[in-house]
C-alpha positions in Angstrom: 94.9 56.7 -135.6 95.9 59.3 -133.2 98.7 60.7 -131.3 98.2 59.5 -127.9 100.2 61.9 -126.1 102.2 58.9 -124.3 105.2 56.2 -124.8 102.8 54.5 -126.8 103.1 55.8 -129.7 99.6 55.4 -131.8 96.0 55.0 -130.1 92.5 54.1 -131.8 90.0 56.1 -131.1 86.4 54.7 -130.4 82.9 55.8 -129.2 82.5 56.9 -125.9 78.8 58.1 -125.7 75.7 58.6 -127.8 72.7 60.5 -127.7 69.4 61.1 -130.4 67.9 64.5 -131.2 64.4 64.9 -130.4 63.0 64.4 -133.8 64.6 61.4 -134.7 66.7 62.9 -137.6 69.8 63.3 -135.9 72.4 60.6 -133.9 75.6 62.4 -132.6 78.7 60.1 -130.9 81.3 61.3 -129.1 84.3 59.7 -129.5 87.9 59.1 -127.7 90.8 57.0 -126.8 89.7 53.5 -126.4 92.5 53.0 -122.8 92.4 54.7 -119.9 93.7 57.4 -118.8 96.7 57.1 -116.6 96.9 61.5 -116.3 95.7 64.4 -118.5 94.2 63.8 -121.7 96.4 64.5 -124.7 94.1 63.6 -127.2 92.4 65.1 -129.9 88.9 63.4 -131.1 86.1 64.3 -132.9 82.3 64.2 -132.9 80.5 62.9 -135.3 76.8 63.4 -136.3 75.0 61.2 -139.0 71.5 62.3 -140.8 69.9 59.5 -140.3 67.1 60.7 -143.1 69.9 60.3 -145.4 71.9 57.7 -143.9 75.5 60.1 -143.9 77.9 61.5 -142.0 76.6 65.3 -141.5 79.0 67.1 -139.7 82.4 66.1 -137.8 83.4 69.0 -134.9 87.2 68.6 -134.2 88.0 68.9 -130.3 90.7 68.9 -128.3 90.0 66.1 -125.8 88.3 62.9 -125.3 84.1 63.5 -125.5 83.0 61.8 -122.1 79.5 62.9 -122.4 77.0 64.3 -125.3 73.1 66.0 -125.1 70.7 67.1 -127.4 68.7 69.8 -126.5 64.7 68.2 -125.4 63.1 70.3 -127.9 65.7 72.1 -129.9 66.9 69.5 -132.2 69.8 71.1 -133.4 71.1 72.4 -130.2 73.8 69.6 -129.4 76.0 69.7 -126.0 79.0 67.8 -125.5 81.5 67.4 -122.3 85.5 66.6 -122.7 87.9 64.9 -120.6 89.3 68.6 -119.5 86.7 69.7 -118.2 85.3 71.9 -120.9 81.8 72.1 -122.3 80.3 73.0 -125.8 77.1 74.2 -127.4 76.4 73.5 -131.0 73.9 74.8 -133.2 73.4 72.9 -136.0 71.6 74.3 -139.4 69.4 71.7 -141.9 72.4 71.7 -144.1 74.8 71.0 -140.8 76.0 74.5 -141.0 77.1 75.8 -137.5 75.4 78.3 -136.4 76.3 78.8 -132.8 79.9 77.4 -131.1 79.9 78.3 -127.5 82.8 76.6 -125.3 82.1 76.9 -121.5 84.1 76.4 -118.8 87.3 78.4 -120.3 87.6 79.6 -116.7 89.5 78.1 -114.2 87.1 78.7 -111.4 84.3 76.1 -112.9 85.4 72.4 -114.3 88.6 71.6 -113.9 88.1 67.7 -114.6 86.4 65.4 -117.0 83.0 66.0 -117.2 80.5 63.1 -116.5 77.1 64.0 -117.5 74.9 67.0 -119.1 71.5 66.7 -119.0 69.2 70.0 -120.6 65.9 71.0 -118.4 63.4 72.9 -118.0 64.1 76.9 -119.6 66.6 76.3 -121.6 68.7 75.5 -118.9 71.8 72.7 -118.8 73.3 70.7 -115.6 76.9 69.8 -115.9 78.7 67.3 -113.0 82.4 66.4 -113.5 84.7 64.4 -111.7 86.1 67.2 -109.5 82.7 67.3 -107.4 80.9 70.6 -109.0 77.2 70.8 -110.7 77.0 73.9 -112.1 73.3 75.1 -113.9 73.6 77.3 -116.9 71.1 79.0 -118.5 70.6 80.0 -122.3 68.2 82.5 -122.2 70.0 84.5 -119.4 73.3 84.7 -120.3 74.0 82.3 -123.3 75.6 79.8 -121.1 78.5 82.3 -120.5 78.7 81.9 -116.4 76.8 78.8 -114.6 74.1 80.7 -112.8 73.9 78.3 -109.9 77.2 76.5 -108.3 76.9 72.9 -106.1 79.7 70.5 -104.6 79.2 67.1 -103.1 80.9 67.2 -100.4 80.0 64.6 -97.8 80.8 65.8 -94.4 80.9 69.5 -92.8 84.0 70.6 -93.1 85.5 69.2 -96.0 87.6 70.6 -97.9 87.5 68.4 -101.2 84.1 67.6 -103.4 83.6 64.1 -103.9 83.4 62.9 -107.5 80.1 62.7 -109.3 80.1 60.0 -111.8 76.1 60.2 -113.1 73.0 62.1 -112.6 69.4 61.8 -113.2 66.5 64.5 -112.7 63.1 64.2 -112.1 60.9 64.8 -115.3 58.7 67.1 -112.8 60.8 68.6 -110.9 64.1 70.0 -111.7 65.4 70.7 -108.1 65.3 66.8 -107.0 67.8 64.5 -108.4 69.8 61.7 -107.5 73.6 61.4 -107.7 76.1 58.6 -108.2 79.9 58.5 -106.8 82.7 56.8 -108.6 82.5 54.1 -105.7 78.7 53.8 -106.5 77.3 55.3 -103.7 73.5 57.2 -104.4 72.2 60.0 -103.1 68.7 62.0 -103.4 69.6 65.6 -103.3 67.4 68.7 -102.9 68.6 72.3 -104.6 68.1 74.4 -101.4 65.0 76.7 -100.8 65.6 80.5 -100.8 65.7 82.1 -97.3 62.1 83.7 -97.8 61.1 79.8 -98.1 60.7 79.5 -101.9 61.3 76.6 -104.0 65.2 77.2 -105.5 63.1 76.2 -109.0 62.2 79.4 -108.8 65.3 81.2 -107.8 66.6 79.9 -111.1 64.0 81.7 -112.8 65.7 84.4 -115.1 62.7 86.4 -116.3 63.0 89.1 -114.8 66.0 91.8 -114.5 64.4 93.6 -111.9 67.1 95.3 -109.6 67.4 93.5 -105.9 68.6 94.9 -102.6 70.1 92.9 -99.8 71.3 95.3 -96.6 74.0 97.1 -98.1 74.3 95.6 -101.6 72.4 95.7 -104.9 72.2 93.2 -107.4 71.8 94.1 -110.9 68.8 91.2 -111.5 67.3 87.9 -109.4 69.8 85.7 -111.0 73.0 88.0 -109.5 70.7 87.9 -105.9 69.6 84.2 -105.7 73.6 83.1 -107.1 75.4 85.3 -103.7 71.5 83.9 -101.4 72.7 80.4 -102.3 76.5 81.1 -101.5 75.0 82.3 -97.9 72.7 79.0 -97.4 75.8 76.6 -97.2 75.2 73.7 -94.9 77.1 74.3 -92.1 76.9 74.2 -88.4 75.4 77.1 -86.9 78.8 78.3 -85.8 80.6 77.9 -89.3 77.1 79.6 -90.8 78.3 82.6 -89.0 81.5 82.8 -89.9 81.0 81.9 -93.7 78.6 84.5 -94.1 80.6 87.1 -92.6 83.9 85.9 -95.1 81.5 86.6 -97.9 80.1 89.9 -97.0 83.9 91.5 -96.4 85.0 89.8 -99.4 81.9 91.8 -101.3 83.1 94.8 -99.3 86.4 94.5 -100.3 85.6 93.8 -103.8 83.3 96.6 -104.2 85.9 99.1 -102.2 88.8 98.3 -105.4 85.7 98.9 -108.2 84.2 102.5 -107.3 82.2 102.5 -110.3 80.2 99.6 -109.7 77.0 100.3 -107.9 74.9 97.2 -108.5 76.5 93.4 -108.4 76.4 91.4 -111.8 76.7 87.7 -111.6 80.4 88.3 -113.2 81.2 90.0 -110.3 80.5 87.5 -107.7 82.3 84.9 -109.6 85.2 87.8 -109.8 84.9 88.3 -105.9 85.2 84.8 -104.8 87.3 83.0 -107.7 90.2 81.9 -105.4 87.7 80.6 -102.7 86.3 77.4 -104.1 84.8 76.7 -100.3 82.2 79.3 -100.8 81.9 79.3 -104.4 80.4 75.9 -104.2 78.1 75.2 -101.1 77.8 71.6 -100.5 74.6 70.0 -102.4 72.3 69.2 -99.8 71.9 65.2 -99.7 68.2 63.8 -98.3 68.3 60.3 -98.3 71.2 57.9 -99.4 70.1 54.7 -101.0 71.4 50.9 -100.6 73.7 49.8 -102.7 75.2 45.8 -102.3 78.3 45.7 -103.6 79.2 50.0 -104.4 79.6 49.0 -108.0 80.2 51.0 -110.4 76.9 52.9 -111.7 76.7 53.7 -115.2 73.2 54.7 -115.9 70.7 56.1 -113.7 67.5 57.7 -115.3 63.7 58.4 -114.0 60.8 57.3 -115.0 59.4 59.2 -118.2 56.0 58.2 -116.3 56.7 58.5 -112.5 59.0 61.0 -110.8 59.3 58.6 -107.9 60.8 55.9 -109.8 64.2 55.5 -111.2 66.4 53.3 -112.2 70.0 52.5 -112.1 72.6 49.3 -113.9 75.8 48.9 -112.6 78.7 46.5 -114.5 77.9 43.9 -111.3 75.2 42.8 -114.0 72.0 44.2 -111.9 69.6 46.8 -113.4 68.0 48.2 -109.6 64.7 50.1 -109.5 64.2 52.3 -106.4 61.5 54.6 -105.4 62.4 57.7 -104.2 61.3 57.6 -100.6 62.7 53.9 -100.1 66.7 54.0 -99.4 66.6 49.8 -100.7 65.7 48.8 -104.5 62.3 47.6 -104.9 63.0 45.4 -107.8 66.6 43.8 -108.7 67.4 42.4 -112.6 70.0 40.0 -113.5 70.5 38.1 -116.5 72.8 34.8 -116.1 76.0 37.4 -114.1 76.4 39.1 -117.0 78.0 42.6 -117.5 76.0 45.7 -117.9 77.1 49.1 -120.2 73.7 50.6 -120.3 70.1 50.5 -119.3 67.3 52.8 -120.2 63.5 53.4 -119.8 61.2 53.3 -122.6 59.2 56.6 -123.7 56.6 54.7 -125.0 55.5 52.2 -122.2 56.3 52.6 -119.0 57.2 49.0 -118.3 59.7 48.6 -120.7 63.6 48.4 -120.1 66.4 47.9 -122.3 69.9 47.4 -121.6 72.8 45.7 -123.2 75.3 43.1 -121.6 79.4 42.2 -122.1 77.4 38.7 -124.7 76.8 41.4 -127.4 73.1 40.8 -126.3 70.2 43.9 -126.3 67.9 42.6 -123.5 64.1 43.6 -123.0 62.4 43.6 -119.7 59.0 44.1 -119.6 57.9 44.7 -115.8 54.3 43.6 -116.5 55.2 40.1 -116.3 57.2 41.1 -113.4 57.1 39.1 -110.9 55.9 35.7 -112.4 58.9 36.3 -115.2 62.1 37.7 -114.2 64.3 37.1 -116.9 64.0 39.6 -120.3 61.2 39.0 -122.4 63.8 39.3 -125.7 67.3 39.1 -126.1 69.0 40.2 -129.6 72.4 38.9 -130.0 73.8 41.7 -131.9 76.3 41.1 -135.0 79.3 43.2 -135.0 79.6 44.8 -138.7 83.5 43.0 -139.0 82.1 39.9 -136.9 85.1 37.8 -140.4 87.5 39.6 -137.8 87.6 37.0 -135.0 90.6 37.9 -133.8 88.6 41.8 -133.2 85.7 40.7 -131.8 87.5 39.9 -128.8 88.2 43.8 -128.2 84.6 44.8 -129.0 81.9 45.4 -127.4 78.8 46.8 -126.6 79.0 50.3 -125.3 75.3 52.6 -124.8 72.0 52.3 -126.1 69.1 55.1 -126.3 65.7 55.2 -127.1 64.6 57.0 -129.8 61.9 60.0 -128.4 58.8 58.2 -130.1 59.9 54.9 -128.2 60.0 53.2 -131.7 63.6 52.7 -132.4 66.7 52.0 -130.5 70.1 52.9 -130.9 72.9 50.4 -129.7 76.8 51.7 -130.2 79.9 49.4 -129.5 83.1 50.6 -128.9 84.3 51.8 -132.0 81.7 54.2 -132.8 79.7 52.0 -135.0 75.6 52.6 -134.4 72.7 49.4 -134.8 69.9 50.5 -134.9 66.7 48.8 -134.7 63.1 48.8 -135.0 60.8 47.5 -132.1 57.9 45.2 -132.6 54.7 46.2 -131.8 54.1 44.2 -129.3 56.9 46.8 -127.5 55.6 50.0 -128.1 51.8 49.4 -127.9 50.5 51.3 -124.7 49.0 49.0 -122.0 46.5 51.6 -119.4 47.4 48.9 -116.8 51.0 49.2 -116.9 51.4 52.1 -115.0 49.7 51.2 -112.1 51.4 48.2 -111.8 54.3 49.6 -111.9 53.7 51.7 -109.0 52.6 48.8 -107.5 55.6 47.5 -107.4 57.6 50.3 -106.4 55.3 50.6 -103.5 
């Protein structure tokens, strides 16, 4: 039990979100208060990482607010990130004993999340994408700054002149391609979004690029690397009308001016000072993520996964708790193919690694479903469903509360992970039948999409 910070005296905790390490050895869960939260989080929660080699409890990290999302590192599989409910981020390093041996808490400054974070997802060059419920994705990179400042800053906002970013609830990337992604909104709205080019016409993939720490001049002002010069390019490139353009680039440059007039003894611009020059302005500190296409949803459900294709970058998926698993392709603003299984409830849904075909996801029956899209469209109904036994299924009474919460695929495709709402992991083993590779199943998949 834990203090919940409210008239309520005690609250449970339970699992909030789940995530595998990339060699299998590893299963971390976030946890947190079971109720909603009616204002700021008061609670204190833990994570907890079991070995699965050894079947124990590893390490416990004691936080200081609910964990709303958790990511292991793609290759480095100790390198753990988790989000809280405040808005803050950490980096663990785990040793082979569980040791720490790296603690790095982002966002201690006001100027970057100030709201529960929603998703973290690692890419490409060490680099991590953060979205929160105020509206911000912020990239950080490890190799440039150990995560210390975001070196990139976004906000949804929908419409030219607003003022406030819209929430972002999930995110998925392209496996290709880490400037194209797709965005959900608490209401369940999607949106294909493009990181802008750089005004010489390059890819912004490469304006993240923190190789070099070559000095850069712009008119009047240096830049002590790329990163510092492609962070204030991107501040200048917000989507504006031509007008507004003007005038925000103007803002920007006196407010350099200024900056640079009270700090004599700087003669090149560091990425810390951009963020010192324009902390109070939260207008030009986050340009407006530039939206492409927005996709069809029926009902603006909830959306509570959305994740590519391991095998296609122009297919992804998303479930929403309306009970339908929706697979779009990225150039089509309607799904291609719709999934429902008797109106039930859906908590999660995810591609396979192995085949790309295959899709789990897990209903409000205590049921892990498989659909396997090669039968698609003579069979539209999953192929297996597990009913899954709750470990205190004597308790009656309990099983009432409980209930399915996320699932993930192991990286090898072989195994998958199913948490309910206390924290407690299944795991299980899939037949072969689920992980052999079929070298028709990719074209028909795109077949379908198509």
């Amino acid at each position: 039990k834990q203090d919940s910070g409210d008239d309520s005296g005690v609250n449970e905790l339970g699992g909030l979100c789940l995530d595998c390490n990339s060699n299998e050895s590893r299963i971390a869960v976030g946890f947190g208060s079971k109720t909603s939260h009616h204002a700021w989080c008061l609670h204190s929660s833990l994570i907890v990482v079991w070995n699965l080699n050894q079947a124990a409890v590893e390490h416990q990290i004691e936080i200081a607010s609910c964990c709303t999302s958790i990511a292991y590192h793609a290759q480095l599989d100790n390198m753990l990130a988790f989000g809280l409910f405040n808005g803050t981020i950490c980096v663990y390093e785990l040793d082979n004993d569980g040791n720490c041996m790296l603690n790095q808490q982002l966002c201690s400054n006001h100027a970057y999340h100030t709201e529960a974070i929603t998703a973290l997802q690692w890419i490409a060059g060490h680099k991590l994408i953060s979205t929160s419920m105020d509206g911000k994705l912020l990239i950080w990179s490890m190799h440039y700054n150990q995560l210390s400042q975001p070196i990139l800053t976004h906000a949804l906002r929908i419409h030219d002149g607003d003022t406030m970013a819209t929430p972002i609830s999930h995110i998925c990337i392209q496996y290709s391609r880490d400037s194209h992604f797709v965005l959900s909104t608490q209401c369940g709205a999607l949106m294909s979004c493009l990181l802008r080019d750089d005004g010489d016409g390059s890819n912004r993939s490469t304006a993240m690029s923190t190789s070099t720490q070559l000095q850069v001049r712009d008119g009047s002002f240096g830049f002590a690397d790329v990163v510092a010069f492609n962070f204030y390019k991107n501040l200048m490139s917000d989507q504006l009308s031509p007008m507004k353009k003007k005038k925000n680039e103007i803002e920007i440059k006196r407010k350099i001016e200024k900056y640079l007039k009270l700090h004599r003894d700087i003669q090149v611009l560091a990425l810390s000072d951009l963020f010192a020059c324009f902390a109070m302005n939260e207008l030009v500190l986050y340009p407006r993520i530039n939206t492409k296409l927005s996709y069809h949803h029926h009902d603006r459900c909830f959306v509570n996964r959305m994740q590519f294709s391991p095998f296609s970058s122009n297919i992804f998926l998303t479930s929403s708790v309306n009970g339908y698993i929706r697979i779009y392709s990225i150039f089509a603003s309607k799904p291609m193919i719709e999934l429902n299984y008797k109106n039930t409830k859906l908590f999660d849904a995810q591609w396979s690694p192995k085949r790309p075909c295959i899709i789990a996801a897990i209903n409000d029956e205590q049921q892990l479903m498989i659909y396997d899209l090669l039968l698609f469209p003579h069979r539209l109904i999953p192929m297996h469903v597990t009913k899954i036994q709750f470990a205190d299924d004597a308790n009656k009474k309990k099983d009432t509360l409980k209930r399915l919460k996320n699932l993930r695929f192991t990286k090898s495709g072989t195994k998958i992970c199913v948490m309910d709402n206390d924290g407690q992991v299944y795991i299980y083993e899939m037949c072969n039948e689920l992980v052999e590779y079929n070298p028709n199943e990719l074209k028909h998949l795109k077949r379908l999409t198509h």
